[in-house]
C-alpha atoms as a printed R data frame, in Angstrom:
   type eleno elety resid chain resno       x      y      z
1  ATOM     1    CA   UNK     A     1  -7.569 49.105 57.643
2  ATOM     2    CA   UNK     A     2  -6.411 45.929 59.070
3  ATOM     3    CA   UNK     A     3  -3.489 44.152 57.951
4  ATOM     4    CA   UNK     A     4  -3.362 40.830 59.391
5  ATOM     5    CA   UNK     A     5  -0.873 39.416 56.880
6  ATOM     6    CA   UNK     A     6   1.445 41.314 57.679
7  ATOM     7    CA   UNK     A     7   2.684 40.226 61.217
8  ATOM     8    CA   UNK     A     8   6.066 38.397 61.341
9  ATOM     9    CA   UNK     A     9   6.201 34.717 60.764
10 ATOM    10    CA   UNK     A    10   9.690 34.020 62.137
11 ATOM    11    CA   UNK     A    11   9.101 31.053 63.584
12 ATOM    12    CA   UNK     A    12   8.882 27.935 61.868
13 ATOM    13    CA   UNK     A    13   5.593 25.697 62.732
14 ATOM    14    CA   UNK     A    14   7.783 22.977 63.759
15 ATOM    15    CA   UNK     A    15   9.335 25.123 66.980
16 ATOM    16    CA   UNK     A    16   6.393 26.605 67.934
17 ATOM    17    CA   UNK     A    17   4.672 23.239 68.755
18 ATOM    18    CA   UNK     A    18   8.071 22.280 70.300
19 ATOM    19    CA   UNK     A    19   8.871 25.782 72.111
20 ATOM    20    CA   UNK     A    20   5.402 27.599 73.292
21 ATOM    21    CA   UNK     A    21   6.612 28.255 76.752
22 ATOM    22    CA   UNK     A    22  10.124 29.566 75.810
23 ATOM    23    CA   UNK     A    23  10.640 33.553 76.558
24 ATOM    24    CA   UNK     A    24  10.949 33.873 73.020
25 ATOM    25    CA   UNK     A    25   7.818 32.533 71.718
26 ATOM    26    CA   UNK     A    26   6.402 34.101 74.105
27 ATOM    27    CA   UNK     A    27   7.669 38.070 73.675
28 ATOM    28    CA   UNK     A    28   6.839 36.656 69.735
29 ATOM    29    CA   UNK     A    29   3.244 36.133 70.632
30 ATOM    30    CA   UNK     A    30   2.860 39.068 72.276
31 ATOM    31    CA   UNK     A    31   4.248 41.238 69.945
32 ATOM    32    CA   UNK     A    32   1.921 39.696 66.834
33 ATOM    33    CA   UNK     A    33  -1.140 41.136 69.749
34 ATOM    34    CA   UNK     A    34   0.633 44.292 70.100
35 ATOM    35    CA   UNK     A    35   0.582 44.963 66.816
36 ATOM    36    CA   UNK     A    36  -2.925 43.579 65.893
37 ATOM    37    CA   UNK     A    37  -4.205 45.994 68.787
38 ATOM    38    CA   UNK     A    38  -2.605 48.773 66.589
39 ATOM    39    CA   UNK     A    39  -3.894 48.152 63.951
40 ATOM    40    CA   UNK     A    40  -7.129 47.950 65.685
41 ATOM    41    CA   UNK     A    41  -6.596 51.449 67.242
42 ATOM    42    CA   UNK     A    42  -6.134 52.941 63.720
43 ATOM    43    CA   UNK     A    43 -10.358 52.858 63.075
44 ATOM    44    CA   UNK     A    44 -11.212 52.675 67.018
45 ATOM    45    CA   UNK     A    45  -9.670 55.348 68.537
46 ATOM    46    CA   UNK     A    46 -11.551 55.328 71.611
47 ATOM    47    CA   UNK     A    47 -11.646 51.510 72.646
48 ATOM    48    CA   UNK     A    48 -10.764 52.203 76.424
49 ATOM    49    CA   UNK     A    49 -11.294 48.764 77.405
50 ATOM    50    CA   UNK     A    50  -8.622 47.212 74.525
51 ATOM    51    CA   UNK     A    51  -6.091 50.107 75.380
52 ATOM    52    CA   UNK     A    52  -6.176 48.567 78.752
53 ATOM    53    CA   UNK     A    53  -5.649 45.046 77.415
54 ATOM    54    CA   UNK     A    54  -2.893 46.633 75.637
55 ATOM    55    CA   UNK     A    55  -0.562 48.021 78.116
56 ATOM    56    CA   UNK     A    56  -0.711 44.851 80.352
57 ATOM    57    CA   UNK     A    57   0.464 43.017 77.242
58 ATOM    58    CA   UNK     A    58   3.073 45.376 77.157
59 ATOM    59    CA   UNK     A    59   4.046 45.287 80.522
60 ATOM    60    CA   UNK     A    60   4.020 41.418 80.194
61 ATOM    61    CA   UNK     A    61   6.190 41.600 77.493
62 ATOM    62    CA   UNK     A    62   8.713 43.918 79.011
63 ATOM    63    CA   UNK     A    63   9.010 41.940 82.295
64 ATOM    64    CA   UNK     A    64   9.541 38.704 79.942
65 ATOM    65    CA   UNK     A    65  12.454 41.054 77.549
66 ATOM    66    CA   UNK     A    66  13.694 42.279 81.123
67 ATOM    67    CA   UNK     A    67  14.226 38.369 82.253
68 ATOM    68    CA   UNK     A    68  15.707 37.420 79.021
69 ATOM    69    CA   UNK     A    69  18.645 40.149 78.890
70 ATOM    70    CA   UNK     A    70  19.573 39.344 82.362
71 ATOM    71    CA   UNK     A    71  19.449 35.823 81.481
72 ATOM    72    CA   UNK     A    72  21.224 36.001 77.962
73 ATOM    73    CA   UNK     A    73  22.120 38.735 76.540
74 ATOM    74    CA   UNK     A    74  22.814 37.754 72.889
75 ATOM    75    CA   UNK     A    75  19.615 36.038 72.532
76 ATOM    76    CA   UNK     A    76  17.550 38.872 73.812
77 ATOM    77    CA   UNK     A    77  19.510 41.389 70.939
78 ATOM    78    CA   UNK     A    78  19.034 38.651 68.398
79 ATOM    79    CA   UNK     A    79  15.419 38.683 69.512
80 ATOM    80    CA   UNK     A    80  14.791 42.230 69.661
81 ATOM    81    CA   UNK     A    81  16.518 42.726 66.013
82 ATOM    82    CA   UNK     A    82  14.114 39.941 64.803
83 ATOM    83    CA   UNK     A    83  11.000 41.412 65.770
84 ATOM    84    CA   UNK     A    84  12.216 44.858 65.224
85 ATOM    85    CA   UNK     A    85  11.392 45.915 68.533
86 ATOM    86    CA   UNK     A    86  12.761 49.184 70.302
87 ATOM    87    CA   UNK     A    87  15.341 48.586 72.921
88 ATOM    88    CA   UNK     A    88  13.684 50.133 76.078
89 ATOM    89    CA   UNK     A    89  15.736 53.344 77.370
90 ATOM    90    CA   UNK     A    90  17.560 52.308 80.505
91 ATOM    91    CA   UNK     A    91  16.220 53.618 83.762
92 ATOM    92    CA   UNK     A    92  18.606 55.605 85.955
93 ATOM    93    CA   UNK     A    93  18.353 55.927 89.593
């Protein structure tokens, strides 16, 4: 079952014409292809190829929610609350 209405629309048309290489549009777009790729896993379980595909956009988007943290901290909480994303556990050394 695919659900393609469903993705977040949080952004207004007007700032994503003005803002498509900000981190935030960014970690937005790649979170609407995370979660299409999901969806897509639900009826084809064994799509190697697109699992691939997958975990580089989620490495992408980490690196780019790693950045923005450093960077500025309340706009990478605001951001994560927005999309509803899962803070990542903190690695310890």
């Amino acid at each position: 079952m695919m659900v393609k209405n469903s993705f977040i629309s949080i952004i207004s048309q007007k700032e994503k014409e003005e803002n498509k290489g900000s981190v935030e549009f960014q970690v937005f777009s790649f979170t609407n292809r995370i979660r299409k790729l999901a969806s897509h896993f639900e009826l084809h379980k064994k799509d190697l190829l697109s699992e691939r595909g997958l975990r580089k956009i989620l490495r992408k988007r980490q690196r780019l929610l790693t950045y923005l943290s450093k960077k500025n901290e309340v706009r990478y909480k605001e951001l994560i609350s927005q999309l509803d994303i899962r803070e990542p556990a903190t690695k310890t050394r």
